[in-house]
N, CA, C and O atoms as a GROMACS GRO file, in nm:
protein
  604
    1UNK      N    1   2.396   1.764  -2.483
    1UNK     CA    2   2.413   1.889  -2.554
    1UNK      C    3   2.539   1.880  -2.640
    1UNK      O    4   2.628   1.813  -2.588
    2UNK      N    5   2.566   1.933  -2.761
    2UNK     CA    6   2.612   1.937  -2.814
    2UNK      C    7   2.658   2.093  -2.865
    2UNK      O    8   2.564   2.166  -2.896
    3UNK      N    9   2.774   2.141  -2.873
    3UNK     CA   10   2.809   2.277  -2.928
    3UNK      C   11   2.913   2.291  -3.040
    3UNK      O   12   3.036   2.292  -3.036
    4UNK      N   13   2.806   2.305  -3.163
    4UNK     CA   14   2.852   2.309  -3.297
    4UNK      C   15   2.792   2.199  -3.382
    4UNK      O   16   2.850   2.095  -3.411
    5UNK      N   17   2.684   2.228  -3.415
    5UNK     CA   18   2.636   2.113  -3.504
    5UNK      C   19   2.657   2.082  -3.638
    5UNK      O   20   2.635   1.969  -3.681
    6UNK      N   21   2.697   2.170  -3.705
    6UNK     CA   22   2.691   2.143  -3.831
    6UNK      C   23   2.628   2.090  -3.922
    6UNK      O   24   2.535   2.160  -3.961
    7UNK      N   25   2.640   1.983  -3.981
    7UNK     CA   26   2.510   1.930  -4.019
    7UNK      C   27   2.414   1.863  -3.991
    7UNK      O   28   2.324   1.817  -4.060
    8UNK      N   29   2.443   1.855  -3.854
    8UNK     CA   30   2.358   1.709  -3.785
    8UNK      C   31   2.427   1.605  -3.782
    8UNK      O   32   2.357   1.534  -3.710
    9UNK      N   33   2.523   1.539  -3.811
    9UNK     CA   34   2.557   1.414  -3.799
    9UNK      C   35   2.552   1.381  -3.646
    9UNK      O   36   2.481   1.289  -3.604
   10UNK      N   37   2.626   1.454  -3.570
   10UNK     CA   38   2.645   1.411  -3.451
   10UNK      C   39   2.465   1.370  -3.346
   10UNK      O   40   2.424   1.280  -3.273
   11UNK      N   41   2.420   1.480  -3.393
   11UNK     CA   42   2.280   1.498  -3.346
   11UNK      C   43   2.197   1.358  -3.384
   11UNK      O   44   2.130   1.303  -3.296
   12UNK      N   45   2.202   1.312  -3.494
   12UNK     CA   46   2.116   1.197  -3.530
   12UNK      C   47   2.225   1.067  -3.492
   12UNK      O   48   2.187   0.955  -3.527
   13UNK      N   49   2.345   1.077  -3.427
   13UNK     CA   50   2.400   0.978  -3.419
   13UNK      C   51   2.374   0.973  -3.246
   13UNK      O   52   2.318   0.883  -3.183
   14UNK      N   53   2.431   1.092  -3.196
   14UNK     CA   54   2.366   1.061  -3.030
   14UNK      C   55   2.237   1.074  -3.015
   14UNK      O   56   2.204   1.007  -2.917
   15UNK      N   57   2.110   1.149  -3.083
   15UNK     CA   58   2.010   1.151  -3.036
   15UNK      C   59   1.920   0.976  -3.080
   15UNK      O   60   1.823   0.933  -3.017
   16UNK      N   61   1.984   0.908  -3.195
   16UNK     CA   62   1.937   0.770  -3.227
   16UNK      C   63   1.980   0.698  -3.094
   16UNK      O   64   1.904   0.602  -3.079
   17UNK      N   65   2.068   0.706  -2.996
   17UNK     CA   66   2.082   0.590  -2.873
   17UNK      C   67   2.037   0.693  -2.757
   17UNK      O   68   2.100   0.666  -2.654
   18UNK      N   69   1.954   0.795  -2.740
   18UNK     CA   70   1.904   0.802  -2.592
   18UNK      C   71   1.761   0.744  -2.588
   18UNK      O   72   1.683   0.739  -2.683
   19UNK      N   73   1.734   0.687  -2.423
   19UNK     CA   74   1.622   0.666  -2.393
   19UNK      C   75   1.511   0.770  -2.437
   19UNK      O   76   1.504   0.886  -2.477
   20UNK      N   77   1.432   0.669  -2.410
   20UNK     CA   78   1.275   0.759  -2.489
   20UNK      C   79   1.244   0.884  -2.358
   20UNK      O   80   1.268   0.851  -2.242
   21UNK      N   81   1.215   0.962  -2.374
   21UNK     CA   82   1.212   1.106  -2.280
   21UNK      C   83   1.348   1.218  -2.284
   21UNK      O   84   1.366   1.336  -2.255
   22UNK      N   85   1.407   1.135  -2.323
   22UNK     CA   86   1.602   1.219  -2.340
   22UNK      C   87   1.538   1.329  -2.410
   22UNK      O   88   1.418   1.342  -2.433
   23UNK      N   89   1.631   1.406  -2.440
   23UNK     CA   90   1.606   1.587  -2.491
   23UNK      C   91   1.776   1.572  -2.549
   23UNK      O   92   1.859   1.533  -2.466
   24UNK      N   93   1.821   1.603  -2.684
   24UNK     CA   94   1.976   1.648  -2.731
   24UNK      C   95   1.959   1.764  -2.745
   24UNK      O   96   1.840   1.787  -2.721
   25UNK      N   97   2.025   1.877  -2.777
   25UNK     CA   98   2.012   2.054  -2.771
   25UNK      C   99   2.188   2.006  -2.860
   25UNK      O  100   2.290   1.944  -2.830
   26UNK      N  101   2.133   2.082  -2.976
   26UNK     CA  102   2.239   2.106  -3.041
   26UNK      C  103   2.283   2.281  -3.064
   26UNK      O  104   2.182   2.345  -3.095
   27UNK      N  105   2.358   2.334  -3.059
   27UNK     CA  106   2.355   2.516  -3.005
   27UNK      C  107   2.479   2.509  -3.188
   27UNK      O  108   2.585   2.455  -3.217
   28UNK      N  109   2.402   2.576  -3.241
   28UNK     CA  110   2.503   2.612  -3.400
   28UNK      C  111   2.460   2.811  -3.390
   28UNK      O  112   2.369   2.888  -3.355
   29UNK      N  113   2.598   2.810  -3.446
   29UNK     CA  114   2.628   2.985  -3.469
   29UNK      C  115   2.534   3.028  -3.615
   29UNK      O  116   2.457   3.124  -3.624
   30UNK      N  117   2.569   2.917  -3.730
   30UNK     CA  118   2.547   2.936  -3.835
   30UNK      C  119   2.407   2.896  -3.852
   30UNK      O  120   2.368   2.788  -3.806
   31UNK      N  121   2.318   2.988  -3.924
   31UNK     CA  122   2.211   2.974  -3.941
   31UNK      C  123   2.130   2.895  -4.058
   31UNK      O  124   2.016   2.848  -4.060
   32UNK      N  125   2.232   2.897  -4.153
   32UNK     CA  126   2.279   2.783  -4.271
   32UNK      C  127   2.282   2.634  -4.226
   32UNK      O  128   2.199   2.551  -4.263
   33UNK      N  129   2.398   2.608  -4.133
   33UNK     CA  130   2.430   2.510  -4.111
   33UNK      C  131   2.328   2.415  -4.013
   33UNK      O  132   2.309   2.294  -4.002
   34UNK      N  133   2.258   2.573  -3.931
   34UNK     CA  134   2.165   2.499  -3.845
   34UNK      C  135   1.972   2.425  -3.950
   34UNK      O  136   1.880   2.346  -3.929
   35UNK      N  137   2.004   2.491  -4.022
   35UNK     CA  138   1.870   2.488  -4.106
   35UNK      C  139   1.906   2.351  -4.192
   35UNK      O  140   1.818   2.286  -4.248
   36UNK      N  141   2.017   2.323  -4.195
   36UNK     CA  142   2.055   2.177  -4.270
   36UNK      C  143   2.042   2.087  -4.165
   36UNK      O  144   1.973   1.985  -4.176
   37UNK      N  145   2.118   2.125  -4.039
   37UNK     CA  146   2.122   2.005  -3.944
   37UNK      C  147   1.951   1.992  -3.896
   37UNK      O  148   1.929   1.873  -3.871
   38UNK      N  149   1.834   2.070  -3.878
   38UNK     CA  150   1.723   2.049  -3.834
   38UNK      C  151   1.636   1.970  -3.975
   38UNK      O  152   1.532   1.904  -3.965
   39UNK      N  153   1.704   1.995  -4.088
   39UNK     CA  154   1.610   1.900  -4.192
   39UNK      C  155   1.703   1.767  -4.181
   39UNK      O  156   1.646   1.662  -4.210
   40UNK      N  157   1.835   1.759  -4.144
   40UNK     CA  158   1.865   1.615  -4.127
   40UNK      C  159   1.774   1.532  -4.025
   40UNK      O  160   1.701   1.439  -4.059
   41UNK      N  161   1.786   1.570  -3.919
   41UNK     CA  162   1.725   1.550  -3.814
   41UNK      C  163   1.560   1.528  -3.793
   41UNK      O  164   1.511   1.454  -3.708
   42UNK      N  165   1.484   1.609  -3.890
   42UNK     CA  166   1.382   1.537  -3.917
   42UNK      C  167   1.381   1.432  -3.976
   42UNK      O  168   1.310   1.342  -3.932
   43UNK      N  169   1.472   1.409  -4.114
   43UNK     CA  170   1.438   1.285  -4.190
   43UNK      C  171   1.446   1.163  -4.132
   43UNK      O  172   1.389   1.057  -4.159
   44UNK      N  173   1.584   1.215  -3.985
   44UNK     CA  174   1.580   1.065  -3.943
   44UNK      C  175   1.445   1.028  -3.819
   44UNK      O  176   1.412   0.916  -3.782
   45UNK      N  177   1.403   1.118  -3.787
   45UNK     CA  178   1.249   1.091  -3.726
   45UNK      C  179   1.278   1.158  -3.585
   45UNK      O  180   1.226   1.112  -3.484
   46UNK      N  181   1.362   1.269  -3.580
   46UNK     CA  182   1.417   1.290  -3.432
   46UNK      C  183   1.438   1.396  -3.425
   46UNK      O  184   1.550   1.439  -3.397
   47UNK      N  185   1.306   1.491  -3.453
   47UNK     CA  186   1.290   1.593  -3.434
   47UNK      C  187   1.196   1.638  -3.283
   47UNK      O  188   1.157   1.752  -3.262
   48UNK      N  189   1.173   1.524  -3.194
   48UNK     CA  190   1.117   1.532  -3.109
   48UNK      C  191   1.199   1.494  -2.997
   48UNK      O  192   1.160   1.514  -2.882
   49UNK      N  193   1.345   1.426  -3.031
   49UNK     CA  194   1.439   1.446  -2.959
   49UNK      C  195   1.580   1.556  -2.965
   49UNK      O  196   1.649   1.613  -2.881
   50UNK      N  197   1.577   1.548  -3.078
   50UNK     CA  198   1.713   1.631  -3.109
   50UNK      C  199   1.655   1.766  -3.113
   50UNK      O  200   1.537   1.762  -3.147
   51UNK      N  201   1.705   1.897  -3.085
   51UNK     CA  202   1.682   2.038  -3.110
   51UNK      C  203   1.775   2.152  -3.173
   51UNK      O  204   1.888   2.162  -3.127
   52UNK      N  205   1.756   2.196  -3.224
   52UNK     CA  206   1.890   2.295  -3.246
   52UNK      C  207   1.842   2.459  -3.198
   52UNK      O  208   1.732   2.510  -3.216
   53UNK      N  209   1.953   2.515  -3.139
   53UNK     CA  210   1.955   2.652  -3.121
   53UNK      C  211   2.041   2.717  -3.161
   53UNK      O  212   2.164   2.717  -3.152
   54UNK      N  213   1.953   2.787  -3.217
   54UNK     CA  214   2.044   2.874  -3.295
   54UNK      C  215   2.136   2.998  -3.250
   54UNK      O  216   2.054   3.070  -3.192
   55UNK      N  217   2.293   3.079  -3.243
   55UNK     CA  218   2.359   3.133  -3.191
   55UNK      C  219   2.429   3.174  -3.128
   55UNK      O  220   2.431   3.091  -3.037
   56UNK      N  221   2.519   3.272  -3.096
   56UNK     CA  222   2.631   3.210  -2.994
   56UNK      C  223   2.639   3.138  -2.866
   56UNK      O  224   2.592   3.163  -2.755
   57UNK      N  225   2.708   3.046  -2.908
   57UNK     CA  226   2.736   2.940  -2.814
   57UNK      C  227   2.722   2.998  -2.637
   57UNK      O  228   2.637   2.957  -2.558
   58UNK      N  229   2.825   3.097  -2.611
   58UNK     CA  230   2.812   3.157  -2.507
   58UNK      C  231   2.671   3.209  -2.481
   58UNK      O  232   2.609   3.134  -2.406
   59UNK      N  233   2.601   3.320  -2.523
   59UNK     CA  234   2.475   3.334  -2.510
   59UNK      C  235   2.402   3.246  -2.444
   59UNK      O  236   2.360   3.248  -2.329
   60UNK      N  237   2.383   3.123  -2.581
   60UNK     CA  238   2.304   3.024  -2.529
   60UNK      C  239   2.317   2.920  -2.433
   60UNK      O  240   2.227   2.836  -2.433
   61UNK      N  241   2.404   2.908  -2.358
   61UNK     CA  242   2.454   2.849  -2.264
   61UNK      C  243   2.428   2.927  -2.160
   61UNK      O  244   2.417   2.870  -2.051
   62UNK      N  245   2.416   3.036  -2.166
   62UNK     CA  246   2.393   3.164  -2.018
   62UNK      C  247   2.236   3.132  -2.013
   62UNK      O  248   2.201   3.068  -1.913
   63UNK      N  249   2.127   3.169  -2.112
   63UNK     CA  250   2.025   3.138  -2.108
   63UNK      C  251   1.983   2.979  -2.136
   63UNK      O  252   1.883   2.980  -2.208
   64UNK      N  253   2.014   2.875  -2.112
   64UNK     CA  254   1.983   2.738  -2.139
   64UNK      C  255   1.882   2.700  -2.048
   64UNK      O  256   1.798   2.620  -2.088
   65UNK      N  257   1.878   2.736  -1.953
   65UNK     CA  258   1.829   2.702  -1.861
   65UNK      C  259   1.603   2.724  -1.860
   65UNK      O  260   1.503   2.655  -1.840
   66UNK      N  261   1.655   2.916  -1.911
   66UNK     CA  262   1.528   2.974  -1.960
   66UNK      C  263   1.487   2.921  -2.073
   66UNK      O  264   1.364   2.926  -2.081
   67UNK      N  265   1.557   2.852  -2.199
   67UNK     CA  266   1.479   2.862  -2.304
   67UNK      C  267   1.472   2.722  -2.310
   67UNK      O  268   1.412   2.699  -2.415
   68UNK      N  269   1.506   2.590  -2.242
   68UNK     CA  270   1.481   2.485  -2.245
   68UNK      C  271   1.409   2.391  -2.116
   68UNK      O  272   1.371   2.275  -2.126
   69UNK      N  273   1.400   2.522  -1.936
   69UNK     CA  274   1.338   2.439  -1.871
   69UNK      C  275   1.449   2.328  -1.838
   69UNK      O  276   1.398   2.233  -1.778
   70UNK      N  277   1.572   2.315  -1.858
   70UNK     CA  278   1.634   2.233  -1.833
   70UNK      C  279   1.745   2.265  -1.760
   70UNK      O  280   1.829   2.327  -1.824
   71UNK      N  281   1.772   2.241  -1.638
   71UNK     CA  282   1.882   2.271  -1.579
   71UNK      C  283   2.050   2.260  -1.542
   71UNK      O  284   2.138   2.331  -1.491
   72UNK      N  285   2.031   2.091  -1.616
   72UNK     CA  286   2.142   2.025  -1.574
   72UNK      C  287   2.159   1.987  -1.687
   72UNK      O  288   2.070   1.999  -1.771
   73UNK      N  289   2.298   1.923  -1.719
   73UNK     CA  290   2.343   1.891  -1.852
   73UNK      C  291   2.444   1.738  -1.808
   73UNK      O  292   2.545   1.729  -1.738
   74UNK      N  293   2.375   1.644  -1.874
   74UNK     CA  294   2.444   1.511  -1.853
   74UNK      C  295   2.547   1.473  -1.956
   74UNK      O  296   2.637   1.403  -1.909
   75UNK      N  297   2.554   1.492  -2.046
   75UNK     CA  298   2.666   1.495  -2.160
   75UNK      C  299   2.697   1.594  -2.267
   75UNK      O  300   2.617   1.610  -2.359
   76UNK      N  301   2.773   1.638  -2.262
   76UNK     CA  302   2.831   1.787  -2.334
   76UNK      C  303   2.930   1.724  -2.440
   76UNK      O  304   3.032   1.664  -2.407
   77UNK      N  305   2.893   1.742  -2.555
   77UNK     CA  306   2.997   1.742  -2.683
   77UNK      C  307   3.065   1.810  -2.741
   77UNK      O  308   3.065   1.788  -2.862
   78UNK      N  309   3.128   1.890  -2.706
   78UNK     CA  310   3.218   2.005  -2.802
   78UNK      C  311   3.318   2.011  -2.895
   78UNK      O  312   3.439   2.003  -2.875
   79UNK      N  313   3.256   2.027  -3.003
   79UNK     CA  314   3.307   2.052  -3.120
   79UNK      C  315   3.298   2.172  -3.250
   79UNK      O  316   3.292   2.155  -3.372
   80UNK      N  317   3.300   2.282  -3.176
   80UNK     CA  318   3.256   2.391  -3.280
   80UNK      C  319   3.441   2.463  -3.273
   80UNK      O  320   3.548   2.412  -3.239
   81UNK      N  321   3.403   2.599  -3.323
   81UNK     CA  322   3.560   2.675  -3.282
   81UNK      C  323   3.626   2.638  -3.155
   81UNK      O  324   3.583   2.641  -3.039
   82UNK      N  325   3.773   2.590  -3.218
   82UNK     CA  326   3.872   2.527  -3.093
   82UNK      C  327   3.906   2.649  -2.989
   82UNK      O  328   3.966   2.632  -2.883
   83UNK      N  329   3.868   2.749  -3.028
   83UNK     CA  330   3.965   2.871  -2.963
   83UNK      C  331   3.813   2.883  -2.841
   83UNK      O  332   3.818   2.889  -2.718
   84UNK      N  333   3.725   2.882  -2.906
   84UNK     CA  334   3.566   2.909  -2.822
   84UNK      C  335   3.605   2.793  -2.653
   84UNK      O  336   3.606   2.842  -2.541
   85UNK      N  337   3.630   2.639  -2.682
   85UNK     CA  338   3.649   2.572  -2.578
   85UNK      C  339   3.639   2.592  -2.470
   85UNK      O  340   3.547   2.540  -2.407
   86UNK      N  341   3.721   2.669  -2.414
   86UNK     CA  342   3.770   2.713  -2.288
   86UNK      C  343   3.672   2.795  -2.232
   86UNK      O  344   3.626   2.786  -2.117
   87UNK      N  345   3.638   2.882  -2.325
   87UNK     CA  346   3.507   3.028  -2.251
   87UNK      C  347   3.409   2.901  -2.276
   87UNK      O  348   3.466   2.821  -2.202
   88UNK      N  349   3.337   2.853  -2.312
   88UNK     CA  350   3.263   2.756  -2.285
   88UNK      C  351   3.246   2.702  -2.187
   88UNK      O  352   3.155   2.719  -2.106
   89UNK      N  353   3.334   2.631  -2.183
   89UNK     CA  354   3.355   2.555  -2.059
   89UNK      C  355   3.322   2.565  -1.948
   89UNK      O  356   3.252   2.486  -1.885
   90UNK      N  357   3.370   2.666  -1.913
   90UNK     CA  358   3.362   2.800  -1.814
   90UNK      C  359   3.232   2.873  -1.812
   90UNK      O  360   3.187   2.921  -1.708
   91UNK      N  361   3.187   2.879  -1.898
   91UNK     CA  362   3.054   2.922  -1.878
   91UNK      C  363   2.964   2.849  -1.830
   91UNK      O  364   2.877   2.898  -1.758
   92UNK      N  365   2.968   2.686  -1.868
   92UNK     CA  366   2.902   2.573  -1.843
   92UNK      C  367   2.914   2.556  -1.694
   92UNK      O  368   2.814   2.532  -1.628
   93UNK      N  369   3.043   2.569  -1.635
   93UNK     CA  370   3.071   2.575  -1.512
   93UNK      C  371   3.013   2.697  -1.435
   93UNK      O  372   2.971   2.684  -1.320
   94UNK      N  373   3.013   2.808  -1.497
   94UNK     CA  374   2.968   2.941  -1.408
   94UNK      C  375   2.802   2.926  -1.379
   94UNK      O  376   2.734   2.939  -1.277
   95UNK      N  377   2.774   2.896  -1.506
   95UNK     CA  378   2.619   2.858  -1.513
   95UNK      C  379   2.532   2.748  -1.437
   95UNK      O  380   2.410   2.738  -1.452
   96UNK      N  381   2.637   2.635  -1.321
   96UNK     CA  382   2.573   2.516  -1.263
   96UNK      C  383   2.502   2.441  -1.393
   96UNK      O  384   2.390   2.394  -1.370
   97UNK      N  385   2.556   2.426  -1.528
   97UNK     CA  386   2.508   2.295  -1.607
   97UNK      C  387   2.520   2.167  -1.557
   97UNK      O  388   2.446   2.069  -1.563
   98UNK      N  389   2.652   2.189  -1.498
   98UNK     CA  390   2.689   2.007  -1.458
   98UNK      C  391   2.631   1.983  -1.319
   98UNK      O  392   2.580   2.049  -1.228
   99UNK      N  393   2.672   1.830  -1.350
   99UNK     CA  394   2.630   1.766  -1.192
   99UNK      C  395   2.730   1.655  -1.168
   99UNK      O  396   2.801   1.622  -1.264
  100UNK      N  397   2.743   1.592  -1.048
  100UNK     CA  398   2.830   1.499  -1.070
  100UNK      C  399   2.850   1.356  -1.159
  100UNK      O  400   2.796   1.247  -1.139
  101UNK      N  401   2.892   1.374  -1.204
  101UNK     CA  402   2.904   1.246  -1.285
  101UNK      C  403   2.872   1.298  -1.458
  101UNK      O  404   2.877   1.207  -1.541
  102UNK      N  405   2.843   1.429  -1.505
  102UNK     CA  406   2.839   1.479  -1.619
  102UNK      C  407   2.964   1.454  -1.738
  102UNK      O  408   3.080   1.498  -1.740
  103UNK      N  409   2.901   1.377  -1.821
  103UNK     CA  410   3.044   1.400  -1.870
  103UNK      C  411   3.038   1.496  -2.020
  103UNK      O  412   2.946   1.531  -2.095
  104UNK      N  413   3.196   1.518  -2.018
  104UNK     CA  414   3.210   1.622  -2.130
  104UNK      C  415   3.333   1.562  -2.201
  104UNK      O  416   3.438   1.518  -2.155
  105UNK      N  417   3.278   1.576  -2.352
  105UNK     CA  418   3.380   1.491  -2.467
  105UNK      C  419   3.399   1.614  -2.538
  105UNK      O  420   3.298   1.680  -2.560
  106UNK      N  421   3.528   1.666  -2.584
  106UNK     CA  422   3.620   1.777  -2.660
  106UNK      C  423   3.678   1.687  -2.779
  106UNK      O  424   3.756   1.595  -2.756
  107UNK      N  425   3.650   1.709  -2.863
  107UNK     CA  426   3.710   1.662  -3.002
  107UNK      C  427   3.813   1.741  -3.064
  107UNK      O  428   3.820   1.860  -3.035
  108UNK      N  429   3.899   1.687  -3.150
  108UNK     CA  430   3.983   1.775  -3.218
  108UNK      C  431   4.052   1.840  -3.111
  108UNK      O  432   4.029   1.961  -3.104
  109UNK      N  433   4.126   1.794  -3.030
  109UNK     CA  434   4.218   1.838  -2.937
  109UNK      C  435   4.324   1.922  -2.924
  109UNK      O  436   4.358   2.026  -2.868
  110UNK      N  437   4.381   1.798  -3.031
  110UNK     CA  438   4.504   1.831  -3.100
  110UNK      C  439   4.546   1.875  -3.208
  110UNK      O  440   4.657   1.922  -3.228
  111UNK      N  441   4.414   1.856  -3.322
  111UNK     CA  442   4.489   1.883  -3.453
  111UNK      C  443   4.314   1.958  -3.511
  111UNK      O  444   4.251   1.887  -3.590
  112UNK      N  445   4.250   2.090  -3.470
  112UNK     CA  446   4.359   2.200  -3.492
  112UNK      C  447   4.416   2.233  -3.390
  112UNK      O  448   4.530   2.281  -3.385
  113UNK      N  449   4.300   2.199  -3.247
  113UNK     CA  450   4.332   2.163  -3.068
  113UNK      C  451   4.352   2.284  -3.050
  113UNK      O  452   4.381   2.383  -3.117
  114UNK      N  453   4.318   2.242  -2.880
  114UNK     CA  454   4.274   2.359  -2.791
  114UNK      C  455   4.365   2.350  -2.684
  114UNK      O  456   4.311   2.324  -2.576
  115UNK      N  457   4.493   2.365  -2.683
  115UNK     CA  458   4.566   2.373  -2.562
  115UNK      C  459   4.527   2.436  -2.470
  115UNK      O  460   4.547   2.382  -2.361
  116UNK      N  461   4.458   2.567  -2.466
  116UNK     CA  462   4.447   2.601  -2.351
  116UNK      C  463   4.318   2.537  -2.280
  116UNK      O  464   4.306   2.547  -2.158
  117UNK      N  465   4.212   2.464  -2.367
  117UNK     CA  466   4.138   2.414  -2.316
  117UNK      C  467   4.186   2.227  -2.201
  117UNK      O  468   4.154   2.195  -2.087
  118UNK      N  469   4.249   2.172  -2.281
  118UNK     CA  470   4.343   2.076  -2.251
  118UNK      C  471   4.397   2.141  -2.097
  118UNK      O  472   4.320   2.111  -2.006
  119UNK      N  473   4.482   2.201  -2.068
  119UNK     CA  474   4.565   2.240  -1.977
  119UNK      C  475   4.466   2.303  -1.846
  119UNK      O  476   4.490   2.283  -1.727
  120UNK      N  477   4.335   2.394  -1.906
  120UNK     CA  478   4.230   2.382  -1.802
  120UNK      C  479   4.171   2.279  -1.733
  120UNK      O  480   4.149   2.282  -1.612
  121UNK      N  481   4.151   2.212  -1.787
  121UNK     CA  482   4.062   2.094  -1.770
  121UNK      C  483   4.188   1.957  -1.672
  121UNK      O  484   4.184   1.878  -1.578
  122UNK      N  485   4.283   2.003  -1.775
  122UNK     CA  486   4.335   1.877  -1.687
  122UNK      C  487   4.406   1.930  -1.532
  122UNK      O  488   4.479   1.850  -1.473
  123UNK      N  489   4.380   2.061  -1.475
  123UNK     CA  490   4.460   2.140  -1.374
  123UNK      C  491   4.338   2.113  -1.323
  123UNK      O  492   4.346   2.046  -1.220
  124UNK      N  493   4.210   2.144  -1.363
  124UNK     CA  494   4.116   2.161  -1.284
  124UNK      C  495   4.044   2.052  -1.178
  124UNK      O  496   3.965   1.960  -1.203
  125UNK      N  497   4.088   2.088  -1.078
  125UNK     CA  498   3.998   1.928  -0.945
  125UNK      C  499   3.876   1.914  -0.977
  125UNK      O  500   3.824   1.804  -0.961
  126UNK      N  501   3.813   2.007  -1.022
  126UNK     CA  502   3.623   1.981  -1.044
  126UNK      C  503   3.575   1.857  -1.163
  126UNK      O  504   3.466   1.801  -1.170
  127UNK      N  505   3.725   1.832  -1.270
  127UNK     CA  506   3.703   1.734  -1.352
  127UNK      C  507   3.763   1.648  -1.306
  127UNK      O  508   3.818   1.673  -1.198
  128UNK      N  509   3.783   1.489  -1.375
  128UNK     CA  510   3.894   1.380  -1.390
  128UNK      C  511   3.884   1.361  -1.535
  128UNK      O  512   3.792   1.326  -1.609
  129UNK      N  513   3.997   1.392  -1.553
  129UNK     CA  514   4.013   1.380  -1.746
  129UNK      C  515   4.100   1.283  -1.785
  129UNK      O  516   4.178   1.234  -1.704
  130UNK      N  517   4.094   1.235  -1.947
  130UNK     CA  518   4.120   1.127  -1.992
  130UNK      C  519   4.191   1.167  -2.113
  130UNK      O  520   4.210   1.288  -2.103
  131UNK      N  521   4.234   1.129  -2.212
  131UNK     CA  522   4.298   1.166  -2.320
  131UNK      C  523   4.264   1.030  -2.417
  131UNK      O  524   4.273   0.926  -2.350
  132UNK      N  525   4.228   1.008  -2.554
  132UNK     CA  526   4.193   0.937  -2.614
  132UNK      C  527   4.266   0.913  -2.732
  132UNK      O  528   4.232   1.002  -2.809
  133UNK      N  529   4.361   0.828  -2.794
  133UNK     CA  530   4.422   0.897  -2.892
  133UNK      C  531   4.344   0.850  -3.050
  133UNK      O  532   4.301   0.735  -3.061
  134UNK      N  533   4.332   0.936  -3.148
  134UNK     CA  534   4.282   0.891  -3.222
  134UNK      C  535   4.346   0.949  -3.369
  134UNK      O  536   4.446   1.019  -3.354
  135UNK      N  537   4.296   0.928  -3.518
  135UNK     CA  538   4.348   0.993  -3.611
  135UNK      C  539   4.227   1.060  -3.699
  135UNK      O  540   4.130   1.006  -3.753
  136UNK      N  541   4.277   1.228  -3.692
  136UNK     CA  542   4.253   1.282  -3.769
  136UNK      C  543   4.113   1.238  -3.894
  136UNK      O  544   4.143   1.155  -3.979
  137UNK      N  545   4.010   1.281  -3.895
  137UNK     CA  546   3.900   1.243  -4.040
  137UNK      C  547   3.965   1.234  -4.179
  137UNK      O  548   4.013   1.332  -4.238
  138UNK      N  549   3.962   1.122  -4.221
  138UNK     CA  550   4.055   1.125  -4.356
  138UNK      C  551   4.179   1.097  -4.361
  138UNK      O  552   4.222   1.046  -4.464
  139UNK      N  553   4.259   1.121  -4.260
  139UNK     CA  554   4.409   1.118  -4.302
  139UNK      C  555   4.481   1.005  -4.176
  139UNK      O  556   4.426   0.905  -4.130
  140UNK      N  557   4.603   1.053  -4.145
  140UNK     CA  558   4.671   0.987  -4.052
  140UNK      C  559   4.771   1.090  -3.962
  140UNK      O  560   4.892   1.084  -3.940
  141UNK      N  561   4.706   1.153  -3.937
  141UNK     CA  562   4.768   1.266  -3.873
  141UNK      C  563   4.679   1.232  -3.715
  141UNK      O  564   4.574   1.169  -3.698
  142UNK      N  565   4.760   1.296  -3.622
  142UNK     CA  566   4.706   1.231  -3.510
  142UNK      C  567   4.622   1.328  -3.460
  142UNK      O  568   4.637   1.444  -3.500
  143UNK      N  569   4.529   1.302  -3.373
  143UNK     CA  570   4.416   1.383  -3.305
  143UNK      C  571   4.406   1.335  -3.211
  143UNK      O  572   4.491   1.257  -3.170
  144UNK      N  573   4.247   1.380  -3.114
  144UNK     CA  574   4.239   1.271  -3.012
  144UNK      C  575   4.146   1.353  -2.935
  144UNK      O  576   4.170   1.473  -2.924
  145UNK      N  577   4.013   1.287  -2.864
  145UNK     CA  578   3.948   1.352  -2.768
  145UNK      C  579   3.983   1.342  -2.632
  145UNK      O  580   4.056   1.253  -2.589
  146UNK      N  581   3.923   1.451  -2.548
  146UNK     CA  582   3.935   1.483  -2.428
  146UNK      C  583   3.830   1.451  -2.329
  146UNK      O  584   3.754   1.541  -2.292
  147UNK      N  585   3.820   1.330  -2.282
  147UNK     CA  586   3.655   1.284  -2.175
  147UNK      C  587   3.707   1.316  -2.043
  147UNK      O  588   3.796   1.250  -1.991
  148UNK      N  589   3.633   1.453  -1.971
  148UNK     CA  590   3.605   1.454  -1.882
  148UNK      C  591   3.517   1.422  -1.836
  148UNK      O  592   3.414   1.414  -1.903
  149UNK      N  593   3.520   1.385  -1.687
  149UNK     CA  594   3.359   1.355  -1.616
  149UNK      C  595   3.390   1.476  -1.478
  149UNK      O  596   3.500   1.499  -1.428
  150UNK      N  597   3.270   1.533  -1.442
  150UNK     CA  598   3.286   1.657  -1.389
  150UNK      C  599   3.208   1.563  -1.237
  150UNK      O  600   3.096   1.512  -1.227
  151UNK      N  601   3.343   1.572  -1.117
  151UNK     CA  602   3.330   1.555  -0.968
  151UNK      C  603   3.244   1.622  -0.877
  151UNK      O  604   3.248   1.595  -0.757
   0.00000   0.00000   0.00000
C-alpha cells in the first residue's frame, strides 16, 4: 500500500517487482492526480495489480479492509502530506493492518519531515526503526527515509 500517489510513479515502480497474485492499493486525496496515476498504470500493463483509491487517506484506511477484502498490509509507503504521517500511522495500527514482520517506509523525513512522526515511531516498542540517509530530489540538501518493520 501506498499513501499518496500522485502520479503513479511509485505504483508502477513497486507494483512492476511483486509476485504474480500481489494486490498494490495506492489511496490519493486528489482526484486529478489519481485519474493520472490510474492511466499511468494502465499503460504500463498493471492495472490488474496496482489500484488506486480515491480519498482521504484516513477514511480509507478505516474502511480498507471492506472495500478491498484485504486485511493485512505487508508493505506501507508513505508519502503524501508530512503533517498526515502520524494520524496514519495510528490508524494503520488502530485498524490491525500490520502483522509481524510488515514493513513501513516514510519518505521525506526530514526535508519537509515529520518529526512528530519520526519521534513516534522511534519511542514506539511495536516497531524497530531505521533511519536512511539520503538527498533531497534534485538538489543536495539532505533527506532521508524512515524503515520500520512492525514486531
Amino acid at each position: 500500500m501506498e499513501l499518496g500517489g500522485y502520479c503513479g510513479y511509485s505504483a508502477v515502480r513497486i507494483g512492476s517487482k511483486l509476485s504474480e497474485g500481489a494486490k498494490f492499493y495506492t489511496l490519493e486525496v486528489n482526484p486529478k492526480f489519481a485519474s493520472i496515476a490510474t492511466q499511468i498504470i494502465k499503460f504500463a500493463g498493471l492495472q490488474d495489480t496496482c489500484s488506486i483509491l480515491v480519498g482521504d487517506s484516513e477514511q480509507l484506511l478505516r474502511s480498507f479492509a471492506e472495500r478491498t477484502g484485504h486485511s493485512k498490509i505487508d508493505f506501507l509507503f508513505i508519502d503524501h502530506k508530512k503533517d498526515l504521517y502520524l494520524r496514519d500511522i495510528q490508524v494503520v495500527e488502530q485498524m490491525g493492518l500490520l502483522h509481524p514482520g510488515s514493513v513501513v517506509v516514510a519518505d521525506n523525513v526530514i526535508f519537509p519531515g515529520a518529526p512528530d512522526y519520526l519521534a513516534y515511531m522511534r519511542k514506539n516498542p511495536s516497531f524497530k526503526s531505521e533511519f536512511f540517509e539520503a538527498k533531497l530530489e534534485y538538489s543536495n540538501a539532505s533527506d532521508g527515509l524512515e524503515v520500520s518493520v512492525f514486531q
